[in-house]
HTML snippet that shows the backbone in 3Dmol.js (N, CA, C, O; Angstrom):
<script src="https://3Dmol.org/build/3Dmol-min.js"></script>
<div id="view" style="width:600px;height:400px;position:relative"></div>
<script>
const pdb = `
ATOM      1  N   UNK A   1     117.148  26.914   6.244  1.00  0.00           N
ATOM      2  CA  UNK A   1     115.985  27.101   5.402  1.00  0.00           C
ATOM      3  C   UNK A   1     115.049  25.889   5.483  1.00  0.00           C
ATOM      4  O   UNK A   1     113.846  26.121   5.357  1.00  0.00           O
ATOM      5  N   UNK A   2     115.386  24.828   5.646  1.00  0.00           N
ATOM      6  CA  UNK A   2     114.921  24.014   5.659  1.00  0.00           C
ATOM      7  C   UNK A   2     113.416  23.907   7.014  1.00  0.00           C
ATOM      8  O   UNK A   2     112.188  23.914   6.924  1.00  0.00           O
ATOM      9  N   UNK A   3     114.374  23.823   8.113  1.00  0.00           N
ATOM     10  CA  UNK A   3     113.310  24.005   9.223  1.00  0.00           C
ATOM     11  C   UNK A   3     112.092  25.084   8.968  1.00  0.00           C
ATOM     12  O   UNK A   3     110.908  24.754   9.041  1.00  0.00           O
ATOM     13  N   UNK A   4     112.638  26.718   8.588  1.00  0.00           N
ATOM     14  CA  UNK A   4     111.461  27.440   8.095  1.00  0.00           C
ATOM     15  C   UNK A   4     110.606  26.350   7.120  1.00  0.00           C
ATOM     16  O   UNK A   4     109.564  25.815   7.498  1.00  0.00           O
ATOM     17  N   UNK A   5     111.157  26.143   5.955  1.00  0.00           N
ATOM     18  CA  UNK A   5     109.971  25.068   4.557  1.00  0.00           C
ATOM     19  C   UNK A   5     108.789  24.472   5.510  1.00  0.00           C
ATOM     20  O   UNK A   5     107.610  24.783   5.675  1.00  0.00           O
ATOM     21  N   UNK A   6     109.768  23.329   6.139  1.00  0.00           N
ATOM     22  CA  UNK A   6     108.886  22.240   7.175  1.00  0.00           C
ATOM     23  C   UNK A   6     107.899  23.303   7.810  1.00  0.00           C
ATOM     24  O   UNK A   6     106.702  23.242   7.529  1.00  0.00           O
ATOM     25  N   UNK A   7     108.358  24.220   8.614  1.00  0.00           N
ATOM     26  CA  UNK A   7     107.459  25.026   9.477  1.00  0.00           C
ATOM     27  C   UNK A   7     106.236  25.920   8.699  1.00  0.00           C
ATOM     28  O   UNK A   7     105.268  26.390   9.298  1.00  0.00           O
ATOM     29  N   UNK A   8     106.439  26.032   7.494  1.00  0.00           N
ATOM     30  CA  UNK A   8     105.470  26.925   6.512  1.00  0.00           C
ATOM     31  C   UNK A   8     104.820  25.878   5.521  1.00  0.00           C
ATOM     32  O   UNK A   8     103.888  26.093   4.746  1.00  0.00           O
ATOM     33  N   UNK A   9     105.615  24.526   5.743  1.00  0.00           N
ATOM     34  CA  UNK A   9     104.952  23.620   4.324  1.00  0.00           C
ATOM     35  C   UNK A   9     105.123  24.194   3.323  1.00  0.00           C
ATOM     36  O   UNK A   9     104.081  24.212   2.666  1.00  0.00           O
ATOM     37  N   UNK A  10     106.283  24.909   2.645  1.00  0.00           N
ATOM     38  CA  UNK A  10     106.683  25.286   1.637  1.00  0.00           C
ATOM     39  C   UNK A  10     108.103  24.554   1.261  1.00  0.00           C
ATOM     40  O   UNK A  10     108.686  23.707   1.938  1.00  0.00           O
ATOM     41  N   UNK A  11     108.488  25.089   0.043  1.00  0.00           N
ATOM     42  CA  UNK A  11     109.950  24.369  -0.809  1.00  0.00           C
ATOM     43  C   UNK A  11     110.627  25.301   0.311  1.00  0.00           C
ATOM     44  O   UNK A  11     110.254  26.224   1.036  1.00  0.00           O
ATOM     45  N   UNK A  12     111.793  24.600   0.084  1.00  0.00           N
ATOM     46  CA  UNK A  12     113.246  25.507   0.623  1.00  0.00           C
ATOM     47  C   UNK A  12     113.506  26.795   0.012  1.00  0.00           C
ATOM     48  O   UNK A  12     113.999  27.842   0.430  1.00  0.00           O
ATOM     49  N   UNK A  13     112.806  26.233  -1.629  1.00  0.00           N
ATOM     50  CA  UNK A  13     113.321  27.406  -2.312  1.00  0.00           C
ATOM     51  C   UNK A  13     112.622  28.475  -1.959  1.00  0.00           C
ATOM     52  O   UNK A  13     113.109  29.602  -1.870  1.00  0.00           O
ATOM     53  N   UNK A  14     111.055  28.090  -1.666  1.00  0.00           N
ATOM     54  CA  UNK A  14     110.286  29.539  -1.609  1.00  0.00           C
ATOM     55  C   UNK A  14     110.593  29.922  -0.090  1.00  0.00           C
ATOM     56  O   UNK A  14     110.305  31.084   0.198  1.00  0.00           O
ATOM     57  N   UNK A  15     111.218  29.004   1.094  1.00  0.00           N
ATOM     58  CA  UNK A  15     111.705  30.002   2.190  1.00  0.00           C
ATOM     59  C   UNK A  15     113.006  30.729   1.980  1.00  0.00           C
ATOM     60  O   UNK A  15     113.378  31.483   2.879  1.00  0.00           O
ATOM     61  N   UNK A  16     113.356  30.663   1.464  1.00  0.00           N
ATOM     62  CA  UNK A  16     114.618  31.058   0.940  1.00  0.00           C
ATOM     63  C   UNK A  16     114.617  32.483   0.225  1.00  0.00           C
ATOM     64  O   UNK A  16     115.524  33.314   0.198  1.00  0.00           O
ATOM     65  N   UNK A  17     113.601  32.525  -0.233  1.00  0.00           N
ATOM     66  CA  UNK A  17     112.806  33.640  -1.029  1.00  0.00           C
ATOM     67  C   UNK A  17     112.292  34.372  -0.069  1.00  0.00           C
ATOM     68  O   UNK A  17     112.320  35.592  -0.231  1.00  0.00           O
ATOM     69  N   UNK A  18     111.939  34.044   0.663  1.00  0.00           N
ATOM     70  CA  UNK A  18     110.855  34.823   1.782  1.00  0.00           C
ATOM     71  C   UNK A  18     111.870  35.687   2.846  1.00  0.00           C
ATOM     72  O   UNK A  18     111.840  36.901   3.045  1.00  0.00           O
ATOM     73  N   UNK A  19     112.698  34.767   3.415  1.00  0.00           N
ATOM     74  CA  UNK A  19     113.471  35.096   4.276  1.00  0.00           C
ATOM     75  C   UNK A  19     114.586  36.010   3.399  1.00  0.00           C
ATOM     76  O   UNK A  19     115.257  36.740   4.128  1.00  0.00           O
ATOM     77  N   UNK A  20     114.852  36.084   2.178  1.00  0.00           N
ATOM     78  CA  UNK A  20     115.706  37.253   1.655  1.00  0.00           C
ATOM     79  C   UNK A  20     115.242  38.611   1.796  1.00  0.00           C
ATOM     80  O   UNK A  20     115.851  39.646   2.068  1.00  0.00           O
ATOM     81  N   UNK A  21     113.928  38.359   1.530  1.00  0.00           N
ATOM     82  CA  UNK A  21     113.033  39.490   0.831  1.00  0.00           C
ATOM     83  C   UNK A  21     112.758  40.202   2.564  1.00  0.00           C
ATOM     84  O   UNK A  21     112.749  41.429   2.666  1.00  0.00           O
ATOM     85  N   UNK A  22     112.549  39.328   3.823  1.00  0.00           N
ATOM     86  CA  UNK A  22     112.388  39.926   4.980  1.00  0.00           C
ATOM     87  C   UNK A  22     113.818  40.111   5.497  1.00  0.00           C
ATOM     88  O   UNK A  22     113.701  40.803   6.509  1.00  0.00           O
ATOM     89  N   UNK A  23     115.287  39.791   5.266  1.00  0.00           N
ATOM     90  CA  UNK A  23     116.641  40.287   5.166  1.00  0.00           C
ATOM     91  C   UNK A  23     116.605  41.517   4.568  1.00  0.00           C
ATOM     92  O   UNK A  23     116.981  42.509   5.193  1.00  0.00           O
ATOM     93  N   UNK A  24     116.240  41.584   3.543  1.00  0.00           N
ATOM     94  CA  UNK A  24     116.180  42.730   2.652  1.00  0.00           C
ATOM     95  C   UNK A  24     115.815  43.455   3.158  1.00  0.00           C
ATOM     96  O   UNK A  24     116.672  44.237   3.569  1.00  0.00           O
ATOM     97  N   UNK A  25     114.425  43.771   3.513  1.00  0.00           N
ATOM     98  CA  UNK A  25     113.731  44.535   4.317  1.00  0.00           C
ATOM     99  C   UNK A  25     113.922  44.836   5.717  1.00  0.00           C
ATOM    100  O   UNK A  25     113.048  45.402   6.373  1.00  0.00           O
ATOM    101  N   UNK A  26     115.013  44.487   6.191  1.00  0.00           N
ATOM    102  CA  UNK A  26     115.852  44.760   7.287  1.00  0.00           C
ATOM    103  C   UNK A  26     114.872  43.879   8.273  1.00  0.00           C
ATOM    104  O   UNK A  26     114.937  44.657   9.225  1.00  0.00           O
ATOM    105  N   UNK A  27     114.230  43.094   8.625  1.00  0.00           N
ATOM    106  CA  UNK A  27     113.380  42.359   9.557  1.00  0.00           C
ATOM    107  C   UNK A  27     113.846  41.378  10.212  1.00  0.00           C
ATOM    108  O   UNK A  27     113.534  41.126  11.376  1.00  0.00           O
ATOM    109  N   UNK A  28     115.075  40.378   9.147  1.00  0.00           N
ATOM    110  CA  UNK A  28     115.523  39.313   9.794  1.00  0.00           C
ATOM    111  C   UNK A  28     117.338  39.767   9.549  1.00  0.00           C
ATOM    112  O   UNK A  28     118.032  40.586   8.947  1.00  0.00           O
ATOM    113  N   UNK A  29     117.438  38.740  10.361  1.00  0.00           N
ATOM    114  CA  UNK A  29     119.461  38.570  10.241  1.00  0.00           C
ATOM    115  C   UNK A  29     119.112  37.862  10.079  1.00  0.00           C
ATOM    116  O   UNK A  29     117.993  37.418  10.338  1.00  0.00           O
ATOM    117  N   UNK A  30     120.769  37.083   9.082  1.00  0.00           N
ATOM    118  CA  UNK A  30     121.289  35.600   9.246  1.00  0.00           C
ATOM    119  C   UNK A  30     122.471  35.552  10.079  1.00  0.00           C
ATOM    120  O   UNK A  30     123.548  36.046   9.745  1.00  0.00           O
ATOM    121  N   UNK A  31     122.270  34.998  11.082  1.00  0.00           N
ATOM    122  CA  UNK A  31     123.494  34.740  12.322  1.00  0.00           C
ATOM    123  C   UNK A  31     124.363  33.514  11.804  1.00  0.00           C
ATOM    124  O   UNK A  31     123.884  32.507  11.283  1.00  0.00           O
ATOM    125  N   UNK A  32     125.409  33.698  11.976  1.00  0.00           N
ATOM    126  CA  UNK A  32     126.325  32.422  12.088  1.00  0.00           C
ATOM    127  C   UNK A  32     125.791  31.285  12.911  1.00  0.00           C
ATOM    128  O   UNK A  32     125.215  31.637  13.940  1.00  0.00           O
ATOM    129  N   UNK A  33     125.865  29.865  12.652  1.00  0.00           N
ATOM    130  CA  UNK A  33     125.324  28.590  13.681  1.00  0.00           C
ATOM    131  C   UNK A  33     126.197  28.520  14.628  1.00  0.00           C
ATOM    132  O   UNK A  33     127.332  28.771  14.221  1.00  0.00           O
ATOM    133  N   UNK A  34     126.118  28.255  15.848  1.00  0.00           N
ATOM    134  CA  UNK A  34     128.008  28.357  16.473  1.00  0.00           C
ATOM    135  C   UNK A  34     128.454  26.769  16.596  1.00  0.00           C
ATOM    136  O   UNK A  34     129.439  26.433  17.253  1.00  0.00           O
ATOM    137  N   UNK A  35     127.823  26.066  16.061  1.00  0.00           N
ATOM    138  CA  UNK A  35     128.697  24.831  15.585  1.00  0.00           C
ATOM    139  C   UNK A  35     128.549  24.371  14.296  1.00  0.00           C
ATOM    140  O   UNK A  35     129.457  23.817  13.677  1.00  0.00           O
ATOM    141  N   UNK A  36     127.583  24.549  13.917  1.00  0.00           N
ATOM    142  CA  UNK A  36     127.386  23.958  12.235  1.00  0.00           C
ATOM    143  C   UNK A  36     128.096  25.122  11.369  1.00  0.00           C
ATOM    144  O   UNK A  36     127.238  26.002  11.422  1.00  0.00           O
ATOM    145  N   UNK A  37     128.995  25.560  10.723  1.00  0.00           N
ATOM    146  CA  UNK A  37     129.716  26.335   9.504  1.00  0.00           C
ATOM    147  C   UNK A  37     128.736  26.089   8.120  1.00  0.00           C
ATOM    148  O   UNK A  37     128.942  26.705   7.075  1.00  0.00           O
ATOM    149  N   UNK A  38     127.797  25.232   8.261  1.00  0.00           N
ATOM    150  CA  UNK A  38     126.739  24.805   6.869  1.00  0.00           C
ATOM    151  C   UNK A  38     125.949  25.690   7.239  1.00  0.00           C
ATOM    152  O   UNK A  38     125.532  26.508   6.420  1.00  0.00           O
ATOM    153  N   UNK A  39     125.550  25.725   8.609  1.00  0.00           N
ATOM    154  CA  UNK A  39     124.293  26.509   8.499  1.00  0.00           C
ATOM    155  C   UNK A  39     123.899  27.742   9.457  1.00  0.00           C
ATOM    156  O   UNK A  39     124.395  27.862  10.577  1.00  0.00           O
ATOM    157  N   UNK A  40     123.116  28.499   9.006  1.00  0.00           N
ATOM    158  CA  UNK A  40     123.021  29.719   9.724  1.00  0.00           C
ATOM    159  C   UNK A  40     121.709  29.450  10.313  1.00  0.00           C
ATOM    160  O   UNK A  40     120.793  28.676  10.038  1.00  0.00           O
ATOM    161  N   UNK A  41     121.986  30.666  11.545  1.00  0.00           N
ATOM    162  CA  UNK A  41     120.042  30.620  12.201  1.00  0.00           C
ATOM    163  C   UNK A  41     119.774  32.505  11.534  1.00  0.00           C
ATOM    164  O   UNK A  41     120.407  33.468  11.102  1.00  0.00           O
ATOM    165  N   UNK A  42     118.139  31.972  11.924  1.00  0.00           N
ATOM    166  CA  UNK A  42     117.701  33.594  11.196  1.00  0.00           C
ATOM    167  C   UNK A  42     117.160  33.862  13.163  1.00  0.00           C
ATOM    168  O   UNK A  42     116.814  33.128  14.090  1.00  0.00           O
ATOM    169  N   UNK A  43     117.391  35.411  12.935  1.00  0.00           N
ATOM    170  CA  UNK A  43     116.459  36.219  14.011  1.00  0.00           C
ATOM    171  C   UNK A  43     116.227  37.434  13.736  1.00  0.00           C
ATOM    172  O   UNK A  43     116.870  38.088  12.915  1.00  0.00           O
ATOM    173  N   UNK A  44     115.262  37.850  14.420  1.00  0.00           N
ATOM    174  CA  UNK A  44     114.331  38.851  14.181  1.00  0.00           C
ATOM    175  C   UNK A  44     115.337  40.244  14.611  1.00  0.00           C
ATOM    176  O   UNK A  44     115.971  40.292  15.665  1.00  0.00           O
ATOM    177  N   UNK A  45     115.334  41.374  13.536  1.00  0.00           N
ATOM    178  CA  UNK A  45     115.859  42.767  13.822  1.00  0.00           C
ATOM    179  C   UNK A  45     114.932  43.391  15.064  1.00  0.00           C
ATOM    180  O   UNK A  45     113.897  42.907  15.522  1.00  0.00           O
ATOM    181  N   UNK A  46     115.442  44.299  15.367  1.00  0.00           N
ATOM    182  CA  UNK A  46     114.303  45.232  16.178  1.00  0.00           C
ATOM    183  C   UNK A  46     113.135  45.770  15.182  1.00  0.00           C
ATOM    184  O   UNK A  46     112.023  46.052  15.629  1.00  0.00           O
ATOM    185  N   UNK A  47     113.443  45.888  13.866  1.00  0.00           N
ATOM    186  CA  UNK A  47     112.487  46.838  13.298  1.00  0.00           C
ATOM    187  C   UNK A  47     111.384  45.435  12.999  1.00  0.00           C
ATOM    188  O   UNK A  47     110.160  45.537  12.930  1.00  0.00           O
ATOM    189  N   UNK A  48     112.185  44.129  12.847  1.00  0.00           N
ATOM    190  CA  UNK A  48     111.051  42.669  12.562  1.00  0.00           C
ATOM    191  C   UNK A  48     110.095  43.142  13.992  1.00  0.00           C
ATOM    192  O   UNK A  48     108.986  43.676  14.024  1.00  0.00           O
ATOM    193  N   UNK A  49     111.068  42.686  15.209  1.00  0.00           N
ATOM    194  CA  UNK A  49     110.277  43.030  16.637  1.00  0.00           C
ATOM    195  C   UNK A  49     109.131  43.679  16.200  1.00  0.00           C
ATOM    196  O   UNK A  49     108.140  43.002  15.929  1.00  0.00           O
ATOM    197  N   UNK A  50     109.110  44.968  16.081  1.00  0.00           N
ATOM    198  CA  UNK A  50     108.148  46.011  15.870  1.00  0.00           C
ATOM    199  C   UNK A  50     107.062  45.516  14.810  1.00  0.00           C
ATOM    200  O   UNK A  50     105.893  45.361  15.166  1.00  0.00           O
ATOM    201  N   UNK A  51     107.272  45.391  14.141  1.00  0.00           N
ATOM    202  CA  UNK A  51     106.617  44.707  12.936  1.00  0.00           C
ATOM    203  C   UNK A  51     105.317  43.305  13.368  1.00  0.00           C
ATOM    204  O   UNK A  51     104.148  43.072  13.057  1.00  0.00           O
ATOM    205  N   UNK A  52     106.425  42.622  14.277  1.00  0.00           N
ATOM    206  CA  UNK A  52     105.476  41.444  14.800  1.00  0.00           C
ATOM    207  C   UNK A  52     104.881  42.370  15.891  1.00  0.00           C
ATOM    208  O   UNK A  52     103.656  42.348  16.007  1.00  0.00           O
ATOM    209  N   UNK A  53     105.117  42.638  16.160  1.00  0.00           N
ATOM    210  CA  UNK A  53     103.898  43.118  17.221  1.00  0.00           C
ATOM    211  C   UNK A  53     102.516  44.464  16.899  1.00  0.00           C
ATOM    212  O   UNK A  53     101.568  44.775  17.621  1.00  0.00           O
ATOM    213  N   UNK A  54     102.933  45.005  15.542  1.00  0.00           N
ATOM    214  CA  UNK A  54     102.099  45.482  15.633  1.00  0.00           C
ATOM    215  C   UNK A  54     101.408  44.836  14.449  1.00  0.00           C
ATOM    216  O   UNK A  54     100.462  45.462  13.971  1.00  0.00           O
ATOM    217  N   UNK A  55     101.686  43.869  13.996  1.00  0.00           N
ATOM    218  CA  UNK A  55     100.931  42.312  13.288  1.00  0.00           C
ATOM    219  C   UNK A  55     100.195  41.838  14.629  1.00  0.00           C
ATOM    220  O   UNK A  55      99.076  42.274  14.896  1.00  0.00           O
ATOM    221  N   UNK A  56     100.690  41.159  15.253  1.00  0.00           N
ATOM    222  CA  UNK A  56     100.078  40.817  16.688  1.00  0.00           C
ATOM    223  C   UNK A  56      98.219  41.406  16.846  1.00  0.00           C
ATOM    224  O   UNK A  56      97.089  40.919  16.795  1.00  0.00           O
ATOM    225  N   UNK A  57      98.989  42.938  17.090  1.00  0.00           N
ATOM    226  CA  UNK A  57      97.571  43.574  17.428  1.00  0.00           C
ATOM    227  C   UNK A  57      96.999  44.001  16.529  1.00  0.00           C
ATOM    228  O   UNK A  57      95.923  43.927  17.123  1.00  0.00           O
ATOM    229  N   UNK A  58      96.764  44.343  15.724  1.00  0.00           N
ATOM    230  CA  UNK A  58      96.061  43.852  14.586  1.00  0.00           C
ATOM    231  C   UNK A  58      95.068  42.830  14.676  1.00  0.00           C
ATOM    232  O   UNK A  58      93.842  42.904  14.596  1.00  0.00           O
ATOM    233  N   UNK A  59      96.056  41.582  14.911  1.00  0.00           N
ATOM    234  CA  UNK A  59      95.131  40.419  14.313  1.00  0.00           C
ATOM    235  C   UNK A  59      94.130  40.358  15.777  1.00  0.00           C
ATOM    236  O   UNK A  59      92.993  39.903  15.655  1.00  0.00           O
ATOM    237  N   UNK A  60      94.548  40.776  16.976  1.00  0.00           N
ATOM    238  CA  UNK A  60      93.809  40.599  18.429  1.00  0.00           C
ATOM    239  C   UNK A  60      92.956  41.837  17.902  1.00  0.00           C
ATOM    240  O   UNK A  60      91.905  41.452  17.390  1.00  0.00           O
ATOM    241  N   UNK A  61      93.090  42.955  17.891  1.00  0.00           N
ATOM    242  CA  UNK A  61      92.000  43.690  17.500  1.00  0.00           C
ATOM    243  C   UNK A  61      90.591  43.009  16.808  1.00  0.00           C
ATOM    244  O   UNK A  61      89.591  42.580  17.382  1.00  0.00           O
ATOM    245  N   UNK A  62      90.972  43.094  15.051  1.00  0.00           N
ATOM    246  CA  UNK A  62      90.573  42.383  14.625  1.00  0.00           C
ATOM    247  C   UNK A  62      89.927  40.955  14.951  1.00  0.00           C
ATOM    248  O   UNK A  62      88.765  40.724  14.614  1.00  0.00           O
ATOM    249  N   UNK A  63      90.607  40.125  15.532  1.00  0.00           N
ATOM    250  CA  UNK A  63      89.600  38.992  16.276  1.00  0.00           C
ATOM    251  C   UNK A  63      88.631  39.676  17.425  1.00  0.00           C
ATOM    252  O   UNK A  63      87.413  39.609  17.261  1.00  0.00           O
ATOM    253  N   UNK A  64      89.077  40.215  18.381  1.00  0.00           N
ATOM    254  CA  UNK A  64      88.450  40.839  19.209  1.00  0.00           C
ATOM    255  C   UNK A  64      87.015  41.708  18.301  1.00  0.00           C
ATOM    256  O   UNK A  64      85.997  41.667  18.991  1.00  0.00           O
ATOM    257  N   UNK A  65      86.902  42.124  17.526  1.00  0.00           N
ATOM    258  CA  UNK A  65      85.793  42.413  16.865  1.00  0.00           C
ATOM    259  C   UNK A  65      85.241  41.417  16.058  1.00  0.00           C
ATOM    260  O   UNK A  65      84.086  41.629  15.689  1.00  0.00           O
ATOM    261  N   UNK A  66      85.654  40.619  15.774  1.00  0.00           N
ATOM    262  CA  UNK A  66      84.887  39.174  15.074  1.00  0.00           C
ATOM    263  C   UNK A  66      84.141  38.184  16.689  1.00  0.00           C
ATOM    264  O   UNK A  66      83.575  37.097  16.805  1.00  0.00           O
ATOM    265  N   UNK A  67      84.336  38.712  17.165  1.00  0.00           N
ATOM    266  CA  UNK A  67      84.410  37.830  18.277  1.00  0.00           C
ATOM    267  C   UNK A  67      83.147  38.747  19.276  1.00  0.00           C
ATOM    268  O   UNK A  67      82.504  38.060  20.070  1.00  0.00           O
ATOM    269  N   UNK A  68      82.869  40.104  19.208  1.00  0.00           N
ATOM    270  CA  UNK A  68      82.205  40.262  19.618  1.00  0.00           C
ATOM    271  C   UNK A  68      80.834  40.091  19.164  1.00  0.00           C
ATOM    272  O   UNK A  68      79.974  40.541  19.921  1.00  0.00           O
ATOM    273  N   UNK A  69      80.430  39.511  18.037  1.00  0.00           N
ATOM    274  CA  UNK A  69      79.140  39.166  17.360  1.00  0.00           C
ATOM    275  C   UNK A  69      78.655  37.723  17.740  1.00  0.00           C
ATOM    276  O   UNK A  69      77.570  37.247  17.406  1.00  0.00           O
ATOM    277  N   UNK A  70      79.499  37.178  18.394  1.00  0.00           N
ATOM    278  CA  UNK A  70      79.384  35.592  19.184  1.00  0.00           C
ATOM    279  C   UNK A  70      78.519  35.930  20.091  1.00  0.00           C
ATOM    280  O   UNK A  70      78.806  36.792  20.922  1.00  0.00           O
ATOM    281  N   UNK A  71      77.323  35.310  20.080  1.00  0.00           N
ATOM    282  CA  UNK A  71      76.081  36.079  21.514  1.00  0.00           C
ATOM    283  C   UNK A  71      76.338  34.054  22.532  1.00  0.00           C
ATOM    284  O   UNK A  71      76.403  33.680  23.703  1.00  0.00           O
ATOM    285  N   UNK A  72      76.375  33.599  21.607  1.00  0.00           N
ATOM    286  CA  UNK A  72      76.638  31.962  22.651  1.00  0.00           C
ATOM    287  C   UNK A  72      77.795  32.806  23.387  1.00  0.00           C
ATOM    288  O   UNK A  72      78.598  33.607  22.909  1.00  0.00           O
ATOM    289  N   UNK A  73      77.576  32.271  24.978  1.00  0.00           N
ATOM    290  CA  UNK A  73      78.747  32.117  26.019  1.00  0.00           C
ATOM    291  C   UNK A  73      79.188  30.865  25.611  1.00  0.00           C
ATOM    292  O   UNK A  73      80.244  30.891  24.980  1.00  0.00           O
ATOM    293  N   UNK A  74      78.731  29.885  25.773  1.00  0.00           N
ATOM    294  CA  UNK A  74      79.134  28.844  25.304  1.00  0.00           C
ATOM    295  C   UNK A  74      80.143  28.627  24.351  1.00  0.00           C
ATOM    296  O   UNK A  74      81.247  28.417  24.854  1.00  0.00           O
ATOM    297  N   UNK A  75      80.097  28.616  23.190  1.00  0.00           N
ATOM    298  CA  UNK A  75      80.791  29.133  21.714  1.00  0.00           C
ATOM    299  C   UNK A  75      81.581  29.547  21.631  1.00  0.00           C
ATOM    300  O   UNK A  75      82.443  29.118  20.865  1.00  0.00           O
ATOM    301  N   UNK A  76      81.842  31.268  22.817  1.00  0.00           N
ATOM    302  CA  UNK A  76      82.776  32.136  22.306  1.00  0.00           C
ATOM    303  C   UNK A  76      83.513  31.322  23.580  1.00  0.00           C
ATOM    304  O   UNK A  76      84.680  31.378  23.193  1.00  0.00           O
ATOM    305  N   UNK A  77      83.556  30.588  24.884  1.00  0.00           N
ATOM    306  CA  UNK A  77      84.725  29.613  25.450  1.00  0.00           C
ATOM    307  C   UNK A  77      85.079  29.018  25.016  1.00  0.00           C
ATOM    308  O   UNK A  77      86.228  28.808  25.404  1.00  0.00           O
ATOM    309  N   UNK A  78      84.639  28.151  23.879  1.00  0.00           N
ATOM    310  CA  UNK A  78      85.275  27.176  23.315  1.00  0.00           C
ATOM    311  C   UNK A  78      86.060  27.649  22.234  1.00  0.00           C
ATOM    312  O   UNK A  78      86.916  26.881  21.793  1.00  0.00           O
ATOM    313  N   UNK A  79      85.913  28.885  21.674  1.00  0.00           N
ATOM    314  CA  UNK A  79      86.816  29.147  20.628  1.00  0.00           C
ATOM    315  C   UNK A  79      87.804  30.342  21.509  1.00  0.00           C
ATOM    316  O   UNK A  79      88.804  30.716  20.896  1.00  0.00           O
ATOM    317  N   UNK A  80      87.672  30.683  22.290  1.00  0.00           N
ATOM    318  CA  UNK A  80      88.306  31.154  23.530  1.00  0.00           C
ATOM    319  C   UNK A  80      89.668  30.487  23.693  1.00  0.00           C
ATOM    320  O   UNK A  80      90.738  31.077  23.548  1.00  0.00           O
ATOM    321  N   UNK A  81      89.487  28.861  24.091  1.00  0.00           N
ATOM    322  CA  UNK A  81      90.278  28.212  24.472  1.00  0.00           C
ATOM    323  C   UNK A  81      90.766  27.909  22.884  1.00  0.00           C
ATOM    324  O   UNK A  81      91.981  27.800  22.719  1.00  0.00           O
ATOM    325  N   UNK A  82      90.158  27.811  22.070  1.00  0.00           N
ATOM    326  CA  UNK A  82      91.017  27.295  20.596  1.00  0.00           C
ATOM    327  C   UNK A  82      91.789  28.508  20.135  1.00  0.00           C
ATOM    328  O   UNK A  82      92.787  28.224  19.473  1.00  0.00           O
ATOM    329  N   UNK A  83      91.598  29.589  20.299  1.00  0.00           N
ATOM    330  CA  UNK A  83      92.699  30.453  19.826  1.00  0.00           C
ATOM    331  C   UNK A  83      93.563  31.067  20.588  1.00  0.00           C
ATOM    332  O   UNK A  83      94.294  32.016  20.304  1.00  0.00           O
ATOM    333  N   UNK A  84      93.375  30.092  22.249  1.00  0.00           N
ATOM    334  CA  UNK A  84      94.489  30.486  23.433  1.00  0.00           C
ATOM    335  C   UNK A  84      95.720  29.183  22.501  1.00  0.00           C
ATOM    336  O   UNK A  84      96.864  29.356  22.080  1.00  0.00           O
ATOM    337  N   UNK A  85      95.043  28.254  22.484  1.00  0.00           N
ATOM    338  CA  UNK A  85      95.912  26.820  22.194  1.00  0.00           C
ATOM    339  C   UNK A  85      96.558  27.541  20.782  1.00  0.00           C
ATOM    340  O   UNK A  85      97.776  27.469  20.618  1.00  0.00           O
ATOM    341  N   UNK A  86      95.686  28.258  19.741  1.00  0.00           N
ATOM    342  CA  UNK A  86      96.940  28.839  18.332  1.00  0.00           C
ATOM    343  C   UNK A  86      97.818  29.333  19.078  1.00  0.00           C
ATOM    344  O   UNK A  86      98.831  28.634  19.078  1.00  0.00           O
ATOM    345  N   UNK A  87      97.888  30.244  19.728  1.00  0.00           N
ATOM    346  CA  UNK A  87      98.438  31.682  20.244  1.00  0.00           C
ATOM    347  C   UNK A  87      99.785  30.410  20.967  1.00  0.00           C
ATOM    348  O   UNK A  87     100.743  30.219  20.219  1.00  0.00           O
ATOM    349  N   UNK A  88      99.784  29.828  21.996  1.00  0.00           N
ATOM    350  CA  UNK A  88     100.610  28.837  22.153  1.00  0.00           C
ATOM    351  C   UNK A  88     101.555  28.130  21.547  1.00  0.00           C
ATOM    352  O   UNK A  88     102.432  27.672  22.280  1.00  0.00           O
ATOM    353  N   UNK A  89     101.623  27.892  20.290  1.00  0.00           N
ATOM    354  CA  UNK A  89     101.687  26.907  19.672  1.00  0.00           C
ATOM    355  C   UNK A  89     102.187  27.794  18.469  1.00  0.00           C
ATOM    356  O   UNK A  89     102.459  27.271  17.388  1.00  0.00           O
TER     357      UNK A  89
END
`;
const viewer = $3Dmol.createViewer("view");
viewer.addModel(pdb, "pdb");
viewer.setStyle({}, {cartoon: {color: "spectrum"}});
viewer.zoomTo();
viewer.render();
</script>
């Protein structure tokens, strides 16, 4: 839980919360660590899979239409390359 907090800038407690509620909702497992017995890793169900990806396109849709009102060439490369570098990262 911890690494999620750090990764969201939230308490432990509220990843902890989050990640039940997406357990719950069948999206994530908690896997056994295969050396730490303290701690577990989370991964994504098939139905999470599905879920992120059609989050994914969505948000590319959606940008993809925010993006077509950019008339600078200029502009829309540079934010081109800034939301290749999110997408990365």
């Amino acid at each position: 839980m911890q690494e999620v907090a750090d990764e969201l800038t939230i308490t432990v407690g509220a990843a902890s919360k989050i990640v039940d509620r997406l357990t719950r909702d069948g999206l994530t497992e908690r896997l056994p660590h295969p050396t730490d017995r303290r701690s577990s890793l989370l991964g994504l169900t098939d139905a999470g899979r599905s879920a992120l990806e059609v989050g994914r396109a969505s948000m590319t849709a959606t940008l993809r239409d925010r993006l077509e009102t950019i008339t600078t060439a200029e502009r829309l490369e540079e934010l081109t390359r800034t939301l290749e570098t999110l997408l990365r990262s």
